[in-house]
C-alpha beads as a LAMMPS data file, in Angstrom:
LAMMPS data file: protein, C-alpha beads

329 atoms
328 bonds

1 atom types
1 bond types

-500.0 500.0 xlo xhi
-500.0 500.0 ylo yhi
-500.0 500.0 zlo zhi

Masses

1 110.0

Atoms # bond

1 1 1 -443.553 444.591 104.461
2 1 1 -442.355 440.920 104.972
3 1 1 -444.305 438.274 103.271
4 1 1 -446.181 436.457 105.175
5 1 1 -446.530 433.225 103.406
6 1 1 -443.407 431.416 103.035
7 1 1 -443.487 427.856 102.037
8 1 1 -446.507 425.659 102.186
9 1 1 -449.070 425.933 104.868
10 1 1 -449.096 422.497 106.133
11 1 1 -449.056 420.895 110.115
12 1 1 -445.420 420.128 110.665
13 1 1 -444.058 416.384 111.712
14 1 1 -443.370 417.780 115.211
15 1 1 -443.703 415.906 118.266
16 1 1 -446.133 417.782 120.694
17 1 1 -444.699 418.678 124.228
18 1 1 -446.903 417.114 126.993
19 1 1 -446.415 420.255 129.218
20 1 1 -448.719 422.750 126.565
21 1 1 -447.705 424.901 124.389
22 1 1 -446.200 428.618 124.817
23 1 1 -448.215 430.829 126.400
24 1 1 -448.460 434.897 126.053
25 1 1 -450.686 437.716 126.744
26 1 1 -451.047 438.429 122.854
27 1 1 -450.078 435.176 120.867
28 1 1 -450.982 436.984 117.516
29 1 1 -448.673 439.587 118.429
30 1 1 -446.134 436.984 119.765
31 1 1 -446.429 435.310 115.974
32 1 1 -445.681 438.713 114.600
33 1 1 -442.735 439.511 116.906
34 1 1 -441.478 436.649 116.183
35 1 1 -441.459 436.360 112.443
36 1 1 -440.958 440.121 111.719
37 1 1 -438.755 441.196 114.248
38 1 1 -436.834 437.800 115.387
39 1 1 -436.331 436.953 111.658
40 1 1 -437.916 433.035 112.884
41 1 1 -439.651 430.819 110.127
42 1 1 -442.939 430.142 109.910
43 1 1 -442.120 426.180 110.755
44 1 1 -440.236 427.523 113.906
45 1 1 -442.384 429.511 115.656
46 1 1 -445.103 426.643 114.873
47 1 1 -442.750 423.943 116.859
48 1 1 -442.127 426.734 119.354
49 1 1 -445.820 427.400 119.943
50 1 1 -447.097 423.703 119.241
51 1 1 -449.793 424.723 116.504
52 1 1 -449.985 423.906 112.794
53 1 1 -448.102 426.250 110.412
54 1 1 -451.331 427.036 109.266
55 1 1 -452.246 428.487 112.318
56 1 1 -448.898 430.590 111.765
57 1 1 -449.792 431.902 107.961
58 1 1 -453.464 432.866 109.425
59 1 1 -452.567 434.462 112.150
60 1 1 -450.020 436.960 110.829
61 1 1 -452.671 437.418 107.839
62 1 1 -454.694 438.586 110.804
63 1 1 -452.285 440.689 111.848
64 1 1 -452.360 442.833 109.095
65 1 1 -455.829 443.175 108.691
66 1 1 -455.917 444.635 112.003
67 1 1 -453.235 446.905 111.435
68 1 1 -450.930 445.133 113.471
69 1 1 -447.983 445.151 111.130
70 1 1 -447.062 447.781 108.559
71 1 1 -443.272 448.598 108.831
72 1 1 -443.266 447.939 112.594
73 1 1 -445.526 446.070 115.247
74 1 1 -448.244 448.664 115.407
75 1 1 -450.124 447.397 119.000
76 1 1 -450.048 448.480 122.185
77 1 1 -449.054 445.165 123.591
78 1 1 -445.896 445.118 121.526
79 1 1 -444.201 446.305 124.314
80 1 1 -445.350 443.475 126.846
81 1 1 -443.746 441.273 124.042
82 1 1 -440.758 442.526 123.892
83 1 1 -440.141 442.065 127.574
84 1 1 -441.717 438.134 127.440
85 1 1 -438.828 437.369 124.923
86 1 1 -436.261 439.389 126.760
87 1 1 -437.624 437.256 130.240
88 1 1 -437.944 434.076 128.220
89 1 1 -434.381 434.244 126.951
90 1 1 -432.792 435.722 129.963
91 1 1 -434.217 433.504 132.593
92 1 1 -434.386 430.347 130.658
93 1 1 -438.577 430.562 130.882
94 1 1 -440.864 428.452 128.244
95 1 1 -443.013 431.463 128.777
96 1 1 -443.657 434.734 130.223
97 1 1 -446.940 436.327 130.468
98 1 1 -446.860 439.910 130.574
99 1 1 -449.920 442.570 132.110
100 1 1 -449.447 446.030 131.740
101 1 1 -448.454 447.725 134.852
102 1 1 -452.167 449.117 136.544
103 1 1 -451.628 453.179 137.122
104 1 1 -452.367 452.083 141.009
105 1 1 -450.302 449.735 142.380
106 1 1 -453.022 448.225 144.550
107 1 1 -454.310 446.619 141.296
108 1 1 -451.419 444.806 140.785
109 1 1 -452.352 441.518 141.690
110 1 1 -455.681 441.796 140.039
111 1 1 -454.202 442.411 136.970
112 1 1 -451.653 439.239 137.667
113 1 1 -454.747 437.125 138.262
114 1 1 -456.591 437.362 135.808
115 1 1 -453.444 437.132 133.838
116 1 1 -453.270 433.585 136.077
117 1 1 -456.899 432.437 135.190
118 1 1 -456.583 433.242 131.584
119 1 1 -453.979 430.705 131.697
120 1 1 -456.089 428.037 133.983
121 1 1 -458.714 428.574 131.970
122 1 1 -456.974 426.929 128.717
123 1 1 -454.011 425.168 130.306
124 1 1 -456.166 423.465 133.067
125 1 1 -458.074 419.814 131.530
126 1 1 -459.160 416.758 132.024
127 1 1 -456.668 414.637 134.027
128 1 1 -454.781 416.664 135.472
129 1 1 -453.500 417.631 139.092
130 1 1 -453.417 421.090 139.741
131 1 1 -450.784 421.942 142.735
132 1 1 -451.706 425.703 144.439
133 1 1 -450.214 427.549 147.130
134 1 1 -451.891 431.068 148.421
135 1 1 -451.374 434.443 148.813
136 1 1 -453.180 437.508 147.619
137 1 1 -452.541 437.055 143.625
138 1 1 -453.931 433.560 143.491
139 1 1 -456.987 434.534 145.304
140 1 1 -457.781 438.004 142.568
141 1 1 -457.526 434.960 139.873
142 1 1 -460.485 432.779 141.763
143 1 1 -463.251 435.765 139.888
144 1 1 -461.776 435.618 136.724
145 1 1 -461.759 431.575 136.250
146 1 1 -464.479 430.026 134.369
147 1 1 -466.473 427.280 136.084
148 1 1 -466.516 423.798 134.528
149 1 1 -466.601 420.380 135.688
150 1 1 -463.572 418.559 134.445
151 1 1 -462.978 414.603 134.226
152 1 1 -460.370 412.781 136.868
153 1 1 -458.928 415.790 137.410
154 1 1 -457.907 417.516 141.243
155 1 1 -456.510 420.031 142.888
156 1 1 -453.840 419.759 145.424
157 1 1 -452.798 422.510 148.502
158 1 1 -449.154 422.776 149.071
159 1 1 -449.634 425.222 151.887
160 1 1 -450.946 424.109 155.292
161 1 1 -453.835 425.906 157.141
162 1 1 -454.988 428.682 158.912
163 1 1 -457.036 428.158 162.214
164 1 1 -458.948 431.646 160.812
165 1 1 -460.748 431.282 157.686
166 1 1 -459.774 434.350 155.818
167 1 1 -459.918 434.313 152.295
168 1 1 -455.989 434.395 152.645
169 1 1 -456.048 430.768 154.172
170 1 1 -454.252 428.624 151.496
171 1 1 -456.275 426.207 151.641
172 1 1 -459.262 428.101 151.207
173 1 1 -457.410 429.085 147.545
174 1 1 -457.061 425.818 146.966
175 1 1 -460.484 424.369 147.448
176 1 1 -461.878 427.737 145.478
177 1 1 -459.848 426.509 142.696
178 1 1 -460.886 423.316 142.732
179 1 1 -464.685 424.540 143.059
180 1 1 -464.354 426.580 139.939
181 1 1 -463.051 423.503 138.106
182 1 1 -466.182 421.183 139.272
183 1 1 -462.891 419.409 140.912
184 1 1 -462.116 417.100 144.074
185 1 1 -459.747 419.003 146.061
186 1 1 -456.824 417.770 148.860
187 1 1 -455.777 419.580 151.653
188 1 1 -452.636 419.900 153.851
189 1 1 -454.920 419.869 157.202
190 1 1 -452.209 420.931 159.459
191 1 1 -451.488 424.672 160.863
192 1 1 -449.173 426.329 158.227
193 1 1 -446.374 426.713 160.950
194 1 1 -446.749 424.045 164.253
195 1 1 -444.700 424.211 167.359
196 1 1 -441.406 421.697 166.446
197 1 1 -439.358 420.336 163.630
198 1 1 -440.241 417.532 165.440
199 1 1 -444.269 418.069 165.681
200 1 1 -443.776 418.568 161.732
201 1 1 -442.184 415.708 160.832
202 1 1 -444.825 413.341 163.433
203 1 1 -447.966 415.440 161.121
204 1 1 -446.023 414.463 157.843
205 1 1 -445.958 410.836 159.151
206 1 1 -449.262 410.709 159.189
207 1 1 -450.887 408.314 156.645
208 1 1 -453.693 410.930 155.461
209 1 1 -451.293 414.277 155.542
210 1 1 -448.799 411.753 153.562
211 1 1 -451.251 410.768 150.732
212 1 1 -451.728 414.973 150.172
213 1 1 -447.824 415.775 149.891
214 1 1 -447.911 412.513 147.633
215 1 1 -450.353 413.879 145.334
216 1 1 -448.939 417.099 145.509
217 1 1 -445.721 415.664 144.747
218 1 1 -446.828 414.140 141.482
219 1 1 -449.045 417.254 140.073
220 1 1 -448.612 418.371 136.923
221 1 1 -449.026 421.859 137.120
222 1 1 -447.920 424.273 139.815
223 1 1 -448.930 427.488 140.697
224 1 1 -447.329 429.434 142.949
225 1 1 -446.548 433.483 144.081
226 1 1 -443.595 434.386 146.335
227 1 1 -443.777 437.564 148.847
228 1 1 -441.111 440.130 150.431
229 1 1 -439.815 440.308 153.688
230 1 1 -441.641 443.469 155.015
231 1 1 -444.524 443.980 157.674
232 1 1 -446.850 444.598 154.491
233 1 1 -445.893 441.045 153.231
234 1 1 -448.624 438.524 153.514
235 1 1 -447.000 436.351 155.616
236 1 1 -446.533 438.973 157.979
237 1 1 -449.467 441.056 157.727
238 1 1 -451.926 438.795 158.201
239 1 1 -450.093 436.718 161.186
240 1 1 -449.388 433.536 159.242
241 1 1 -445.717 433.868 160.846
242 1 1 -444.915 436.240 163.630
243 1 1 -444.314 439.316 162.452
244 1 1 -441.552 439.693 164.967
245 1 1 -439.527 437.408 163.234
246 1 1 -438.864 439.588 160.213
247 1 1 -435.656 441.296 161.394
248 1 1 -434.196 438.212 162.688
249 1 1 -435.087 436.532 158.804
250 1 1 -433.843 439.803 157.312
251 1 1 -430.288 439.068 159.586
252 1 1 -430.068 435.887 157.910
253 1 1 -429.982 437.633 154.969
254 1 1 -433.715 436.434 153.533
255 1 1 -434.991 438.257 151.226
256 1 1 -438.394 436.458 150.046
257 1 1 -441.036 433.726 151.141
258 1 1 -442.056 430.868 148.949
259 1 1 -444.558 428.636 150.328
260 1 1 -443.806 430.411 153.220
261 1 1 -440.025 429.103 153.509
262 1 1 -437.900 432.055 153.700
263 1 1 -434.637 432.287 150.938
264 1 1 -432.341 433.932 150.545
265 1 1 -431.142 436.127 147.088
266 1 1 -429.488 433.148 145.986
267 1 1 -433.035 431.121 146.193
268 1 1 -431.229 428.961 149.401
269 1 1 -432.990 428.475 152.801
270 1 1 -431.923 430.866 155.401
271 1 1 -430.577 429.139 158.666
272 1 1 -433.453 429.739 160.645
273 1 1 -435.198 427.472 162.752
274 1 1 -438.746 428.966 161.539
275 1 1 -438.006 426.752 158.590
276 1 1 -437.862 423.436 159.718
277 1 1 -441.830 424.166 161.114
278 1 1 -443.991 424.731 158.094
279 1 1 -446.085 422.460 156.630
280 1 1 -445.634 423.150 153.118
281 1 1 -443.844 421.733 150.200
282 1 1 -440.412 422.465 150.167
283 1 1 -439.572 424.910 146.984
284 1 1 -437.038 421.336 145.765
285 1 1 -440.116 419.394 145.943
286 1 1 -441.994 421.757 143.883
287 1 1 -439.259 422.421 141.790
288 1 1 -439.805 418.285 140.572
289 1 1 -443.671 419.689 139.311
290 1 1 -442.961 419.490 135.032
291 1 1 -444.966 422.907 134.935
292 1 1 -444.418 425.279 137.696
293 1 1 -446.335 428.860 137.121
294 1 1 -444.720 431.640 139.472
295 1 1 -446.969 434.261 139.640
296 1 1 -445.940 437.990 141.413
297 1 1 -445.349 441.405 140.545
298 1 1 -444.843 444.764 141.893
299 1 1 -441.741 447.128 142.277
300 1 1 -441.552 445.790 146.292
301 1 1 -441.671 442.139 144.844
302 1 1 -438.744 442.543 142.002
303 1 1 -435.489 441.348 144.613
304 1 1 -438.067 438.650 146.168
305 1 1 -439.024 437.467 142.210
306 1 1 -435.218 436.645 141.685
307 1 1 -434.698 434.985 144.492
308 1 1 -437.964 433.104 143.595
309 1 1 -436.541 432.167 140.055
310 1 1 -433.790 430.767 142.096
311 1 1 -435.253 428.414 144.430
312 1 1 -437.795 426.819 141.775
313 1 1 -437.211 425.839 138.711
314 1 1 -439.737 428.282 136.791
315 1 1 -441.418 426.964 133.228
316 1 1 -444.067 430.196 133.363
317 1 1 -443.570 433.722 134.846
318 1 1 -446.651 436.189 134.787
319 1 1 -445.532 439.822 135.959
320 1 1 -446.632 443.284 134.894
321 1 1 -444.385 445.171 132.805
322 1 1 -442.960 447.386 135.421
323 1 1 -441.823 444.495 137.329
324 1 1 -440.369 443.018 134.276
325 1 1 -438.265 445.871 132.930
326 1 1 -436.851 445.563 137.073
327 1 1 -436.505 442.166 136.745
328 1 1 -434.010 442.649 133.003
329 1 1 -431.603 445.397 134.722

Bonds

1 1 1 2
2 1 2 3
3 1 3 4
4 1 4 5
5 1 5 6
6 1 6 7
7 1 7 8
8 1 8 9
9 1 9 10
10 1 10 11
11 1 11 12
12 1 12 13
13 1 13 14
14 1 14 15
15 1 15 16
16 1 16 17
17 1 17 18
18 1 18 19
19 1 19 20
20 1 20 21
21 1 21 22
22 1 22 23
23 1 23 24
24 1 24 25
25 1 25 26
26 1 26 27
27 1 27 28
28 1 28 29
29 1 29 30
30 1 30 31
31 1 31 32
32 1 32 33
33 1 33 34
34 1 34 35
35 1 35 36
36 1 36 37
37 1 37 38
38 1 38 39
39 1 39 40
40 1 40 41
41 1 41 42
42 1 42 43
43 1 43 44
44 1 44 45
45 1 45 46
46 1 46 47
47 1 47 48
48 1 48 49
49 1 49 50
50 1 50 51
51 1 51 52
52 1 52 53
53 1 53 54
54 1 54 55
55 1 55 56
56 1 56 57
57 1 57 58
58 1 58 59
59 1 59 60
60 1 60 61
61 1 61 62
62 1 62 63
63 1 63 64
64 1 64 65
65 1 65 66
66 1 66 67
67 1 67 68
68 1 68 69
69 1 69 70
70 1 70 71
71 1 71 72
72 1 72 73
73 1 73 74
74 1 74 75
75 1 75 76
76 1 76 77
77 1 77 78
78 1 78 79
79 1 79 80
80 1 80 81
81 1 81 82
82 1 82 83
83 1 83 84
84 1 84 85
85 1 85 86
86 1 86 87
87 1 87 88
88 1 88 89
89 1 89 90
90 1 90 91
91 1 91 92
92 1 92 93
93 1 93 94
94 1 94 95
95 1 95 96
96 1 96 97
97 1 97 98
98 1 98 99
99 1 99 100
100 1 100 101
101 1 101 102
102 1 102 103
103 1 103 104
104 1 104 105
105 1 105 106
106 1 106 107
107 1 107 108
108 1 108 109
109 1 109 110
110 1 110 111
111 1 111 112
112 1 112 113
113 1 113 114
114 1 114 115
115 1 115 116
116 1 116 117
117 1 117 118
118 1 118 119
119 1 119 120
120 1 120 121
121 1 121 122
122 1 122 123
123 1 123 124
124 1 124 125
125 1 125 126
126 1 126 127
127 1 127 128
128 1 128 129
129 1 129 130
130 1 130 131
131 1 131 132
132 1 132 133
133 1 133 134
134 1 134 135
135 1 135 136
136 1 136 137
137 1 137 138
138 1 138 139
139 1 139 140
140 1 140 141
141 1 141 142
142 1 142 143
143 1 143 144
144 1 144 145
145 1 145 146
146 1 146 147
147 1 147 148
148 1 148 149
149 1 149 150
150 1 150 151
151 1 151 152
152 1 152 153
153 1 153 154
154 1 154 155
155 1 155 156
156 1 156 157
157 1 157 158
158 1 158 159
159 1 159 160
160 1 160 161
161 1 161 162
162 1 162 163
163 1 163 164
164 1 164 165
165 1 165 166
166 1 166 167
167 1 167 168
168 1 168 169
169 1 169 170
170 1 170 171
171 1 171 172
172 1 172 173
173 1 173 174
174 1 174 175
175 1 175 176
176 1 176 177
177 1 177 178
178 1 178 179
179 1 179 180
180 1 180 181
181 1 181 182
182 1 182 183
183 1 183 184
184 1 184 185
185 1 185 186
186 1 186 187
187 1 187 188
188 1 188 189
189 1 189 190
190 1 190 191
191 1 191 192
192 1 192 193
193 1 193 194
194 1 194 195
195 1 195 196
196 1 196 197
197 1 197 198
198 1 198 199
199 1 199 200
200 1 200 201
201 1 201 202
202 1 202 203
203 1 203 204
204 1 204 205
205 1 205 206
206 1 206 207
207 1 207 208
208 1 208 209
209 1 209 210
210 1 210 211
211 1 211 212
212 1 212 213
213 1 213 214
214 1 214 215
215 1 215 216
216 1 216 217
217 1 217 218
218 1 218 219
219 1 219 220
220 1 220 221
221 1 221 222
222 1 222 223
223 1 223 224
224 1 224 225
225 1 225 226
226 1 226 227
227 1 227 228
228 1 228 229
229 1 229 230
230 1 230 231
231 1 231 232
232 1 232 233
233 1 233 234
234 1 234 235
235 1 235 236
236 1 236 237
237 1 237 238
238 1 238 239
239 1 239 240
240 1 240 241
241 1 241 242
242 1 242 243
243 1 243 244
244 1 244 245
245 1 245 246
246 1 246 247
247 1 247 248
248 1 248 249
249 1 249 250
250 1 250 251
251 1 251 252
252 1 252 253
253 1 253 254
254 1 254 255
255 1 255 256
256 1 256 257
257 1 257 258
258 1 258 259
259 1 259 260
260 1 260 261
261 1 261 262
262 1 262 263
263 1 263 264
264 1 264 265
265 1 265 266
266 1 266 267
267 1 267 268
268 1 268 269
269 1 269 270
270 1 270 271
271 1 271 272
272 1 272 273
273 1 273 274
274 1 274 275
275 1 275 276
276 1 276 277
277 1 277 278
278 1 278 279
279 1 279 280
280 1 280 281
281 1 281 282
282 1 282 283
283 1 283 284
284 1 284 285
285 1 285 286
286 1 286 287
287 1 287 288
288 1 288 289
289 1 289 290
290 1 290 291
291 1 291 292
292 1 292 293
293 1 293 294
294 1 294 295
295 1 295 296
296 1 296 297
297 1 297 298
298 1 298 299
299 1 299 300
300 1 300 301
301 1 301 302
302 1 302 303
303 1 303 304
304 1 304 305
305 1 305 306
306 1 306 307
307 1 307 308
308 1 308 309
309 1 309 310
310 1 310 311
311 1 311 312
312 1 312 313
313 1 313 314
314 1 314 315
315 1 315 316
316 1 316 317
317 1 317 318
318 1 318 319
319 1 319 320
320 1 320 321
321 1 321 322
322 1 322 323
323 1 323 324
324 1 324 325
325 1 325 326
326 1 326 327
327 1 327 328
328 1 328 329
């Protein structure tokens, strides 16, 4: 058994990173995996993870005592691990949050959001700007957050409306969000898709609808889930966007929707007029966010995920481990 107290247990010199630090779904067994199995330091994986080395020494002491460690990571989230390193280091992620994959696939996105609130929950504080798009993961996260009332803090939709109030609206996720957080909340109040490049760029003009995609612009966190290109999609299913138009996307070779653009496996808009309507933040916009969270999983969702990766530069993936094994091939 490695020992587990190299060197003296004091709070490095490091200089903190503003964006928070790494994130996992076990971060005693992250500690573990990485200083048994990746070989790291102690004063490494604390200037990885932003805590105090003594946070390092105590937490692979815990380890131990919970029979974490004896010649081998012992837990049954060792294997969730694995894959966050393999994701981290093969998609250039700070972090990647792994769920184990739910025996029924409906369950899928529950499991992602709560994954999605654990992370709101300690990630989310005073100050900040919170940018949020929709879709069917974000909204399983809304029951799992806790409700506070943050200081000088918002949250922002990136999404446009729905004349129906479903709970897939975006901006109902939004304003959830921000009601969970004791928050002021923004809203793009325009129809997600409008008539005309030409009516969208007139409703961006406006002063009011302006200030939003400022805001939004300037966040500091971004959450966000991306969809296939199938009549079961979101987007689709629920009429956000014609469903007819799938097979002329699908001939333009898209492959997923993000903030309900439509890209292509190389994460590039598709030449598609549909494109040049919504009334969303484009995915080079978002990719300007310091912390963007993509959020998806699913065996249907693993070409749409890459493409995803792609068009926004990703700090934070959370997947299920299904998806994630996919996502490595």
């Amino acid at each position: 058994m490695a020992d587990v107290t190299k060197g003296p247990a004091t709070m490095t010199s490091r200089i903190r990173d503003p964006r928070g630090p790494l994130t996992s779904s076990d971060l005693d067994v992250k500690i573990a995996w990485q200083y048994h199995v990746e070989g790291m330091t102690q004063e490494a994986i604390a200037q990885e993870l932003q805590v105090s080395r003594i946070k390092v020494v105590r937490s692979l002491a815990a380890s131990i005592e919970r029979n974490v460690i004896v010649t081998t990571i012992n837990a049954a989230s060792s294997e969730q691990i694995a894959l966050e390193r393999q994701l981290e280091d093969r998609w250039g992620l700070k972090s990647a949050i792994v769920v184990p994959t739910p025996r029924d696939p409906r369950h899928t996105e529950r499991y992602i959001g709560h994954a999605v609130a654990n992370f709101l929950n300690t990630n989310m504080t005073d100050g900040m700007t919170l940018a949020v798009g929709g879709g069917a993961t974000l909204h399983s996260s809304l029951s799992f957050m806790h409700r506070r009332e943050l200081n000088d803090a918002t949250v922002v939709g990136l999404v446009g409306s729905l004349p129906h109030s479903q709970w897939i609206n975006p901006s109902i996720v939004a304003s959830s969000m921000a009601t969970r957080l004791g928050v002021d909340s923004y809203q793009i109040t325009a129809p997600v898709l409008v008539d005309s490049a030409e009516l969208c760029q007139r409703l961006w003009d406006q002063p009011l609808l302006g200030e939003v995609r400022a805001r939004a612009k300037k966040a500091d966190l971004a959450l966000l889930t991306v969809g296939e290109i199938a009549p079961t999609a979101t987007v689709f299913n629920y009429g956000i966007v014609p469903a007819t138009t799938a097979e002329e996307l699908r001939a333009q070779n898209a492959v997923a929707n993000i903030l309900c653009y439509f890209i292509d496996a190389d994460g590039q808009l598709v030449d598609h007029e549909i494109n040049s309507r919504i009334m969303a933040l484009t995915p080079t916009e978002v990719s300007a966010i310091p912390r963007v969270v993509l959020a998806a999983g699913g065996r249907h969702k693993v070409e749409a995920i890459h493409a995803a990766l792609k068009a926004v530069t990703t700090e934070i993936l959370v997947t299920d481990t299904e998806t994630a094994s996919k996502l490595l091939e």
